[in-house]
Backbone as JSON Lines, residues from 0, in Angstrom:
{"i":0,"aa":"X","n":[0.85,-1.18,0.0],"ca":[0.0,0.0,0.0],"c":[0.89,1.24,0.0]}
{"i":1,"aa":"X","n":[0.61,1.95,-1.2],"ca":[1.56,2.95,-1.02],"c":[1.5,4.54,0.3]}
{"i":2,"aa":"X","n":[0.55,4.32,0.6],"ca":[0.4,5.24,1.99],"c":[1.35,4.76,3.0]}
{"i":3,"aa":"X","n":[1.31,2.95,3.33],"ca":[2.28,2.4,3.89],"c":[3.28,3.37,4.13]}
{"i":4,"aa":"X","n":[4.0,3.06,2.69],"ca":[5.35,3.2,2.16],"c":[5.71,4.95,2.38]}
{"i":5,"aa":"X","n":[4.68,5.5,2.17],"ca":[5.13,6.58,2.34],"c":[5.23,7.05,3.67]}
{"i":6,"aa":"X","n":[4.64,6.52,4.9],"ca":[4.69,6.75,6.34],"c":[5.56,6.26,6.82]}
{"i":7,"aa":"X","n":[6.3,5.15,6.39],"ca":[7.59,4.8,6.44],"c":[9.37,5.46,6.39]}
{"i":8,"aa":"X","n":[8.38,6.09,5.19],"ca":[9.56,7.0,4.28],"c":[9.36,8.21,5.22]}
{"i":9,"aa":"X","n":[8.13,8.87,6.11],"ca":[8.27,9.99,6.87],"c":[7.76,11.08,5.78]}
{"i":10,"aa":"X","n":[6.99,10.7,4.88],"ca":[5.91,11.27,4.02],"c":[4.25,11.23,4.04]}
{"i":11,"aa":"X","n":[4.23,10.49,4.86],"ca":[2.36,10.31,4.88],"c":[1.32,11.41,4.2]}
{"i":12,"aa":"X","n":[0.96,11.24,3.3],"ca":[-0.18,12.61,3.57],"c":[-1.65,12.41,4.76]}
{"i":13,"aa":"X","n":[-2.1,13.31,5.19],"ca":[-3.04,13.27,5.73],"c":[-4.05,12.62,5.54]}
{"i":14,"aa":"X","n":[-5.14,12.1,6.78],"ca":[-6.26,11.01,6.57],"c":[-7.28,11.46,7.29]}
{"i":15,"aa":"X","n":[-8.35,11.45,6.31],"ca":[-9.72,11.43,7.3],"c":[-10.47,10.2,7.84]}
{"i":16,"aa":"X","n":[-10.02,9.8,8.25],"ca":[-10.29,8.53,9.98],"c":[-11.78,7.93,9.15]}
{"i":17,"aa":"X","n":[-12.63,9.05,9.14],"ca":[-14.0,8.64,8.77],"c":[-14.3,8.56,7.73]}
{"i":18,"aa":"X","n":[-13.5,8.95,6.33],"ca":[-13.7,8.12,4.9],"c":[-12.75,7.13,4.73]}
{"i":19,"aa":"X","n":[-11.87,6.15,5.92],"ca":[-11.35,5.35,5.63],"c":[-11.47,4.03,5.86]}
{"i":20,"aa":"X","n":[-11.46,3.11,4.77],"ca":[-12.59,2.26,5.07],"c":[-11.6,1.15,6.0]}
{"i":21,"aa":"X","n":[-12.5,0.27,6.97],"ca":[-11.9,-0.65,8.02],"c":[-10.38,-1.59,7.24]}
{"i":22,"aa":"X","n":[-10.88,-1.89,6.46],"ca":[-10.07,-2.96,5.96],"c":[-8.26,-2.27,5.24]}
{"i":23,"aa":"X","n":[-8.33,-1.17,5.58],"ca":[-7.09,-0.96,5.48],"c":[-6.15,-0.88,6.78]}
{"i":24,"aa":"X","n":[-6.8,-1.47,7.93],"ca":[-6.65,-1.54,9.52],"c":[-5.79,-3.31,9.15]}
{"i":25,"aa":"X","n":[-5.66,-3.93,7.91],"ca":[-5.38,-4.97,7.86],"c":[-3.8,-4.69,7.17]}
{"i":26,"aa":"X","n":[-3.43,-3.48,6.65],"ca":[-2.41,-3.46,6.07],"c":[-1.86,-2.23,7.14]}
{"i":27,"aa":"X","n":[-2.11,-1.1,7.68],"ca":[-1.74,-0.63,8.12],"c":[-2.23,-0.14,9.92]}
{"i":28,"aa":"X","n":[-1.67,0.24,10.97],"ca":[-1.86,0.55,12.05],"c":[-2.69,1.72,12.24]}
{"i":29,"aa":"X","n":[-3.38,1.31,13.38],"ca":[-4.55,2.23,13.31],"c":[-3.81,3.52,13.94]}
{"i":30,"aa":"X","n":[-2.65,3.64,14.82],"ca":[-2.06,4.64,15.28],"c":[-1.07,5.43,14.62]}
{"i":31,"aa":"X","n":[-1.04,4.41,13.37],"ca":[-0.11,5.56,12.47],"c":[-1.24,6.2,11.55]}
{"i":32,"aa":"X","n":[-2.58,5.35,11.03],"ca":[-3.41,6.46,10.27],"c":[-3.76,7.46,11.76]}
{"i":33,"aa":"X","n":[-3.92,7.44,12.98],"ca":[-4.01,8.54,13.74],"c":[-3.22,9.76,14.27]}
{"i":34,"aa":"X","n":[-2.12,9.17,13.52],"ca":[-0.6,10.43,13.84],"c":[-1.04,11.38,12.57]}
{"i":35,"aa":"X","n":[-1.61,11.03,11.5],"ca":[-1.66,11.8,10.27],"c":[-3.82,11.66,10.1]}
{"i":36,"aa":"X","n":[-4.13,11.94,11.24],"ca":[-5.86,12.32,11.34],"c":[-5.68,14.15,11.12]}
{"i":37,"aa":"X","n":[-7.15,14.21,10.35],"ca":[-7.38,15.64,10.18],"c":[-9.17,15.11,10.08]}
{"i":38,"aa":"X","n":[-9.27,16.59,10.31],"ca":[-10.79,16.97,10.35],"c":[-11.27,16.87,8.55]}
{"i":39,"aa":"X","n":[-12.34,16.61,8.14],"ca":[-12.91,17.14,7.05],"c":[-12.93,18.64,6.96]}
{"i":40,"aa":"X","n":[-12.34,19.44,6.23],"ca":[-12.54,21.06,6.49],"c":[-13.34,21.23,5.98]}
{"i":41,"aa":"X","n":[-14.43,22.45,6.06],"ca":[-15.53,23.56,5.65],"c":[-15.36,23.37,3.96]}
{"i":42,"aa":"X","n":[-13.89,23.97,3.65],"ca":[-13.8,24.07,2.1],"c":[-12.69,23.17,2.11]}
{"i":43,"aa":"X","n":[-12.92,21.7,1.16],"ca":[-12.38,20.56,1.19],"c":[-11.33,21.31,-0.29]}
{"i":44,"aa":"X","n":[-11.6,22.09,-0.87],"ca":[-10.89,22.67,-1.46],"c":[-9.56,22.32,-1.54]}
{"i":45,"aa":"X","n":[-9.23,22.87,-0.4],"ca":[-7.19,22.94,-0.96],"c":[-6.79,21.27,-0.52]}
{"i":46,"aa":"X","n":[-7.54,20.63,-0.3],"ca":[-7.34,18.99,-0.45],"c":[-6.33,18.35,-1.52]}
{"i":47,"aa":"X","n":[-6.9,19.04,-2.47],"ca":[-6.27,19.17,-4.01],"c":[-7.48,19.33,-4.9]}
């Protein structure tokens, strides 16, 4: 999984906890998608 790889590398981009679906709790730790948790913002805009 390349999110993995990149949290590894000390690149993660950010995660919203609540569009992520369970089954990636099988490849990766639930406390590293929580080191890189963010809110949904107002204007999801600069997301990309």
């Amino acid at each position: 999984m390349r999110w993995l790889q990149a949290y590894q590398a000390g690149v993660a981009a950010p995660v919203v906890l609540a569009a992520t679906h369970a089954r990636a709790l099988e490849v990766v730790p639930l406390e590293a998608l929580q080191e890189h948790a963010v809110d949904v913002p107002a204007d999801p805009g600069w997301l990309g």
